[in-house]
C-alpha positions in Angstrom: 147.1 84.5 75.3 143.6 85.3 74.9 141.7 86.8 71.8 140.5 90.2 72.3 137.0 90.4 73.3 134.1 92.9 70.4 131.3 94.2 72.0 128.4 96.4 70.5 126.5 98.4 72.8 123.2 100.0 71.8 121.4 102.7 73.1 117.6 103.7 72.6 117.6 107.7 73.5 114.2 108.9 75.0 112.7 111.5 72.6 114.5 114.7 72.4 117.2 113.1 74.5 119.6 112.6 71.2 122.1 115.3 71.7 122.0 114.5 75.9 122.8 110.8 75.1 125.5 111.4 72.8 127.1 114.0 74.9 127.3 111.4 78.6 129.1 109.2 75.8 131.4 110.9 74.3 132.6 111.9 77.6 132.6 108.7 78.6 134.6 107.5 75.6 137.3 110.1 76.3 137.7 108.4 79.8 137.5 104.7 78.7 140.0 105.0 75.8 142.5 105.7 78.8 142.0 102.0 80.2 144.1 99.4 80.4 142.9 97.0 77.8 141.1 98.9 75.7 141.8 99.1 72.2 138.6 100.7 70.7 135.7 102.3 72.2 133.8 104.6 70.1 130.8 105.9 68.8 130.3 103.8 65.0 126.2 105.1 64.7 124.7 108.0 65.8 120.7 108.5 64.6 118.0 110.3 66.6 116.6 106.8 67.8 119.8 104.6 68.2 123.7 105.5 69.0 125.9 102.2 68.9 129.3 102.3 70.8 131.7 99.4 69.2 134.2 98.3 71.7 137.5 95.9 71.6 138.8 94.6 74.8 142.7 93.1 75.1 140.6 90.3 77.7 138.1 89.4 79.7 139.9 90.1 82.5 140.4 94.3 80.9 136.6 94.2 80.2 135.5 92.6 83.5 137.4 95.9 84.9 136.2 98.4 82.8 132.4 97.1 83.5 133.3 97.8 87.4 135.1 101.3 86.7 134.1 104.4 87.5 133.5 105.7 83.3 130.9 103.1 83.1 129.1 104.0 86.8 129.3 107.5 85.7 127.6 106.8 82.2 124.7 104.9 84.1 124.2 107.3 85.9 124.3 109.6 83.2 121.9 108.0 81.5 119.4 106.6 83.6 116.8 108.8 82.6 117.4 109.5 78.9 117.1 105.9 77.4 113.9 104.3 76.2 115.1 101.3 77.1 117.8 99.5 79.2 121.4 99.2 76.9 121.8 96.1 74.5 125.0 94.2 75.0 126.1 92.1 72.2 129.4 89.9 71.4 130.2 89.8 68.1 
């Protein structure tokens, strides 16, 4: 069995773009939550100039899908030109 798999994702909203940022996310939260393998995914931060999404993944094989779904296409596209700066991945 493998250990589940933290993430923290952080995103840089443009100016003004708060409120558009936060929105593309919690709708993609509500889809992602669905996923096979996913025990957390949700907003933990939420400031004018950052919003950090903490994730949990059963595996790597759950989050190797999830980063090929549709939810995360759909957020990229989203959000392509309301970030300051491209998303930070981190594994914690």
């Amino acid at each position: 069995m493998t250990a589940p798999i933290d993430l923290i994702a952080t995103f840089i909203p443009n100016e003004g773009e708060f409120f558009r940022v936060k929105l593309a996310l919690e709708i993609a939260i509500d889809e992602v939550a669905k996923e096979p393998g996913c025990i957390r995914y949700e907003l933990t931060e939420a400031t004018e100039d950052k919003l950090v999404l903490t994730e949990r993944w059963a595996s790597q094989e759950d989050l190797d899908k999830h980063s090929k779904g549709v939810a995360v296409q759909d957020l990229n596209e989203s959000l392509s030109a309301l970030l300051a700066e491209p998303v930070k991945l981190e594994y914690v």
